[in-house]
N, C-alpha and C positions, 0 to 999 in steps of 0.2 A: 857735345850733345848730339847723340845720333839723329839721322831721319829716315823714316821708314820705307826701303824697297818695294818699286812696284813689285807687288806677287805676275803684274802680265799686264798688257800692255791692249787691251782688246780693244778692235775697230780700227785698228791703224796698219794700214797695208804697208810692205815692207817700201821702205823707202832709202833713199840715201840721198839724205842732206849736205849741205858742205862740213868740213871744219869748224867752223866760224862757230857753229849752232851750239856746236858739243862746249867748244872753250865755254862761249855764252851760260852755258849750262852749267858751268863747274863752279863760274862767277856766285850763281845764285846759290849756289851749295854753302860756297864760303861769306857771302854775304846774309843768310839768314844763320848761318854758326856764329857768327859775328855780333848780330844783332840779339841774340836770344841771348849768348854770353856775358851780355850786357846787365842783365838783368841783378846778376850775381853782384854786379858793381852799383846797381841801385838801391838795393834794401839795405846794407847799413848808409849812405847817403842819405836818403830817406828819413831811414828811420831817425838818425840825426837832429833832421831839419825839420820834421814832426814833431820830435819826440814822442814815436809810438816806441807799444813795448813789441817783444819777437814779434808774437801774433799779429798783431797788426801792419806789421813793416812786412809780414809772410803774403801780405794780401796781393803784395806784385807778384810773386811767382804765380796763384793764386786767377791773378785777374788776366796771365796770360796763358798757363795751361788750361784753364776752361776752356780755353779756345778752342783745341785739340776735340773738347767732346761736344762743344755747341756745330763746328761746324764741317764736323769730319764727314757727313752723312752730306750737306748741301755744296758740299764742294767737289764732294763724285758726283753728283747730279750735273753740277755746273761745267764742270771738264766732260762729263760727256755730252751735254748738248752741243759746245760750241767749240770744244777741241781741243787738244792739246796747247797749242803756242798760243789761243787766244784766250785762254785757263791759263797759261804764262803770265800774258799780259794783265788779264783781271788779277790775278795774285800781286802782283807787283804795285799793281792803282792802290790796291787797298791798304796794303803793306806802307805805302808810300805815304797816304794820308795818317795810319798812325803816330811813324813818324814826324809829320808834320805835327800832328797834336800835341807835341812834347813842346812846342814853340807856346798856344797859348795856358798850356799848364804851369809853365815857369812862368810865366809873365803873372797868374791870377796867387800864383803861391798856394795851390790847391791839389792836395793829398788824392781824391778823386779824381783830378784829370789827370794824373801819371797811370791811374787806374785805367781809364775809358782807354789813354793812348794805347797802350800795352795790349790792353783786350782787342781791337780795332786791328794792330799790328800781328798780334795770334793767326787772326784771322786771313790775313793774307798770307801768310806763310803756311797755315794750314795745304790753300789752293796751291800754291806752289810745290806743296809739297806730293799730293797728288799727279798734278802735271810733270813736274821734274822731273820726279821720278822714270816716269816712261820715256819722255825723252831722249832722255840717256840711255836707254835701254833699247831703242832703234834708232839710236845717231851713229851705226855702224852694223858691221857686221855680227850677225847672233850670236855667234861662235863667241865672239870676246864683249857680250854684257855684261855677262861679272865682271870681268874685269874693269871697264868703267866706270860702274856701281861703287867696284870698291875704291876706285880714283877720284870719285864725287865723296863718299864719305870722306876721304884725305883731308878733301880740299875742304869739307864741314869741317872737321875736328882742326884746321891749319887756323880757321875763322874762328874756331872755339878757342885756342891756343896764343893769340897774338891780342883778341879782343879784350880781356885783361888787363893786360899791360896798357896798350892805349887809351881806354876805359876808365883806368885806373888815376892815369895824369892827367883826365881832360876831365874828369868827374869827381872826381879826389883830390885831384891836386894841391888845393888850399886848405885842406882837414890841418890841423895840429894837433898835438899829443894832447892838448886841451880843450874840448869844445865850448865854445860860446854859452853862456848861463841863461838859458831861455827862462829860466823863475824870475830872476831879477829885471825880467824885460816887459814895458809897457805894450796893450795891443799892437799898437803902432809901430813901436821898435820890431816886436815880433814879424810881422806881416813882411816889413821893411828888410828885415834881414833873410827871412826866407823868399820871397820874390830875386833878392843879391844872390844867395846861394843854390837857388833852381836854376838860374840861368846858365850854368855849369853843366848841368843835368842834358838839356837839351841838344847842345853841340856835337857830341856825335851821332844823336838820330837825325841831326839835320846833315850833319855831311852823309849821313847812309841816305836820306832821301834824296838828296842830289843825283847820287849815282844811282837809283833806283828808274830816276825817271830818264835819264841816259838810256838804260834798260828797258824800259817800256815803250821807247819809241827804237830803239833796235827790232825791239820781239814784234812790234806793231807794225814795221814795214816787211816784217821777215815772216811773218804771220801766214801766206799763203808755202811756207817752205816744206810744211809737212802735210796730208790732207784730211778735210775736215770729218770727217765720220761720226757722225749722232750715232750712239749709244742707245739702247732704251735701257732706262732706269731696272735694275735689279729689283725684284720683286723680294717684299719683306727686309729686316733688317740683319735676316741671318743667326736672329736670336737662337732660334729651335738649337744652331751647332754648340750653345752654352751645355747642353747635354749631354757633350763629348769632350769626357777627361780630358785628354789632351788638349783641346781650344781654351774648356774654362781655365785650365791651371796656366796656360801660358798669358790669357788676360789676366791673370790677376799676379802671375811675374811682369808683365811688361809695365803694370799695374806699380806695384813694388818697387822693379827698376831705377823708374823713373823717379818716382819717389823720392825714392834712397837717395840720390846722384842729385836730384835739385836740392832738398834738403839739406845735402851735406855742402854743396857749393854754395849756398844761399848764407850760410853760417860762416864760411871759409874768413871773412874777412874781419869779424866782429872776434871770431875764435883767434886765429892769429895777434889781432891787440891785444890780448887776457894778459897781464903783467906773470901768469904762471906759464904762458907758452912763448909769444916773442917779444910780448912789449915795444912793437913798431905800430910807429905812426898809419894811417889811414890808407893813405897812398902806396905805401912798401908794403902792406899787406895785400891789397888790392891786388898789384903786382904779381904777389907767391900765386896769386890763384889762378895762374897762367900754368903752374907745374902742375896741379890738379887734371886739367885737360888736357896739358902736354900728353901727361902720362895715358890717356885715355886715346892719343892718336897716335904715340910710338905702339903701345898696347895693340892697337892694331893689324899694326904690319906683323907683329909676331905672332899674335893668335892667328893670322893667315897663311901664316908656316904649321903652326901647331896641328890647327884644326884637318890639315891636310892628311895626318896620321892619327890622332889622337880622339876616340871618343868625342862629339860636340857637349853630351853629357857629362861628362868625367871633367872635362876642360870646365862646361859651368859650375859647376860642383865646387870645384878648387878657387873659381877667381871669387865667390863666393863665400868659401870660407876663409882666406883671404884677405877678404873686407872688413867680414866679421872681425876677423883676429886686430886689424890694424885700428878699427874702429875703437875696440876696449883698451890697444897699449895705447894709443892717444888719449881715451880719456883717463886713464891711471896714471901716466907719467906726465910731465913737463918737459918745459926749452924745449931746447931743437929737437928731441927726439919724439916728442905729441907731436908739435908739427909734421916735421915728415913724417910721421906715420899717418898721419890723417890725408895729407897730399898724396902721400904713395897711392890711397884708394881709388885715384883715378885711373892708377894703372891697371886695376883688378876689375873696373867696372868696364874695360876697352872691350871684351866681345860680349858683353852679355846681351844688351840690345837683339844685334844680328841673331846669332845664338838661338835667344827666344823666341825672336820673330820667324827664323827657317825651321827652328824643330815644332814649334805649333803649327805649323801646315803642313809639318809632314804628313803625307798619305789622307789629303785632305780632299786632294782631287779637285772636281770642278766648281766644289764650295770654296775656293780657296781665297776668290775676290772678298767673298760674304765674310770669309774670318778673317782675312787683312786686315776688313772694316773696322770690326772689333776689337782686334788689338791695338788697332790706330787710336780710336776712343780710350784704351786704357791707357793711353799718354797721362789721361788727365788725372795719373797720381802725382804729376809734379804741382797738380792746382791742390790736392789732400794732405800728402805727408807734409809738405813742408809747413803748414797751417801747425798742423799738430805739433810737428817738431818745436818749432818756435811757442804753441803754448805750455809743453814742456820746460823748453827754456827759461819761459818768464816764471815758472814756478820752482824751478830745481834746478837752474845753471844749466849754460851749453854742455858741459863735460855727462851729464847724464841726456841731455835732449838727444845723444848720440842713439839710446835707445830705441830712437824710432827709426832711423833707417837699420840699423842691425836685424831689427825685425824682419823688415822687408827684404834683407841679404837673406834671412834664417828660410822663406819662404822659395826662393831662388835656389835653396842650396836642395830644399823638397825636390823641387820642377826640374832641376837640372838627374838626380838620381832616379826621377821618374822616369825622364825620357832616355837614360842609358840602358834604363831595365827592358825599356818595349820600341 
């Protein structure tokens, strides 16, 4: 899951930090890819140990991309009054305490506080994500910030890519090919077995909080390493540039996007059980959704070849239709070959992010913070489609809930021929 590149880095006089700073910074790339990854491993868990139907188990994605648009606006306020590294550290606190919340949501056996945790933890990796970003972007020479921009995304999609897997044995672990008959179960019993099977749940946001708060008192002694420079607050929200084809249609691709890409990873796990695609257990499917984003961080290093020679539009065009195409032989066939085709799509969804994000500010000039802004906010279609997808689901099976991210490829595959044409 990508994270959005600072467009610029303003008020920060050029500096040169140690080493140390940048490693430090890669940590957090791969520790909120990690974390957010996770989520993917929560909604059939969940939904399980509820017994919601999609819709409702969609509410974690839901309760944690809101985040994206509640506080994408108070967290550039917040990095710019008090700074980059100490906009580090509040990201981290916060992030940290959600984390912790996962402790007493297991413990009350209550479908709401996995809710609150998630949304709480949004919100710290929002600030992070702001801050991080620029970081890296002056923990060296200017000459080579792309290049360690594209060395933090790595190190995101390496935390997208592994968390899965681990995710999967520490939160899945004890699923069986039969679940537990919650009809047949007394209040009592019920309460009593989900309180047993939330405490699962918790484990690794409590090992991420650990190493979080490692991290906050690193950044919080290291805190005078870059210098502080207050910002004054942008003026306006930068709405008015919704007036410019090119901003609005890239909001409502990054919009899409994300969408598509949670949507389709939110389902990975429950779609894989289907006795018409692999017929494995909980945990070995949990697993597969480590190829999903594998494929979205090999995906990367090649679209960084490609894009070097090749239209940025023409390139999204294709991983686009692409998607689309794998989306429908997955839901038209079975076995192993629905499978991989629907895992493959992660490999198709590897540069769209970036992609979207640089050719909507092209030739945007010095509005370019103000539509950052904006498309940082259209994060929050991973709080919308997935919602829908899953009430699709509950009405006409995941093989057509596909519908709804194809949609949002069909949009992408617009925005990507827009922007090769001008």
């Amino acid at each position: 899951m990508a994270s959005p590149q600072s467009a610029a880095a303003p008020g920060v006089a050029a500096a040169k930090p140690d080493r140390t700073l940048f490693v430090l910074s890669l940590g957090l790339f791969f520790l909120w890819g990690f974390a957010t990854v996770l989520i993917d491993i929560l909604v059939p868990k969940l939904k399980g140990l509820f017994t919601l139907s999609y819709t409702e188990a969609m509410l974690t994605q839901f309760a944690f991309f809101i985040g994206y648009f509640v506080f994408s606006l108070p967290a550039g306020v917040i990095v710019g009054r008090i700074g980059y590294m100490r906009g580090i550290v509040v990201g981290l606190v916060i992030m940290t305490i959600g984390c912790l919340l996962f402790a007493p949501a297991a413990r009350m056996g209550v479908y709401e506080g996995f809710l609150l945790a998630l949304f709480i933890m949004s919100g710290g990796i929002t600030i992070l994500q702001v801050a991080a970003n620029a970081v890296i972007s002056i923990a060296g020479a200017e000459g080579s910030s792309s290049a360690r921009l594209t060395l933090a995304q790595a190190f995101n999609s390496f935390g997208t890519f592994i968390g899965p897997i681990i995710g999967a044995r520490l939160i899945l672990g004890g699923e069986t090919a039969k679940p537990a008959d919650v009809a047949s179960m007394t209040a009592e019993q019920l309460s009593s077995m989900r309180i047993a099977e939330a405490a699962s749940v918790q484990t690794p946001f409590l090992g991420i909080a650990a190493l979080l708060v490692v991290l906050v008192l690193v950044f919080w002694f290291r805190r005078n390493l870059l210098p502080r420079t207050e910002q004054a607050p942008a003026s306006g929200l930068g709405l008015n540039l919704l007036g410019r084809p090119r901003v609005l249609f890239g909001v409502i691709a990054i919009f899409a996007y994300v969408g598509a890409e949670v949507s389709i990873g939110s389902i990975l796990v429950n779609y894989l059980m289907q006795p018409s695609r692999l017929d494995v257990v909980a945990v070995r499917a949990g697993e597969l959704v480590s190829f999903y984003w594998g494929g979205a961080m090999v995906g990367r290093f090649l679209g960084a070849a490609v894009l070097r020679s090749v239209n940025p539009g023409h390139v999204l065009m294709a991983c686009a239709l692409g998607a689309i195409s794998l989306a429908v032989a997955s839901a038209y066939t079975t076995g192993l070959t629905s499978a991989v085709a629907i895992l493959a799509i992660g490999l198709m969804n590897s540069i769209m992010f970036p992609t979207i994000f640089s050719q909507s500010l092209k030739g945007i000039g010095e509005d370019a913070p103000k539509a950052a802004g904006l498309l940082c906010m259209a994060i929050v279609g991973g709080a919308i489609l997935p919602v829908i997808t899953g009430a699709v689901a509950d009405r006409a099976g995941l093989s057509i809930a596909l519908i709804v991210p194809i949609l949002g490829y069909l949009w992408i595959v617009f925005f990507g021929r827009y922007t090769a044409r001008t």
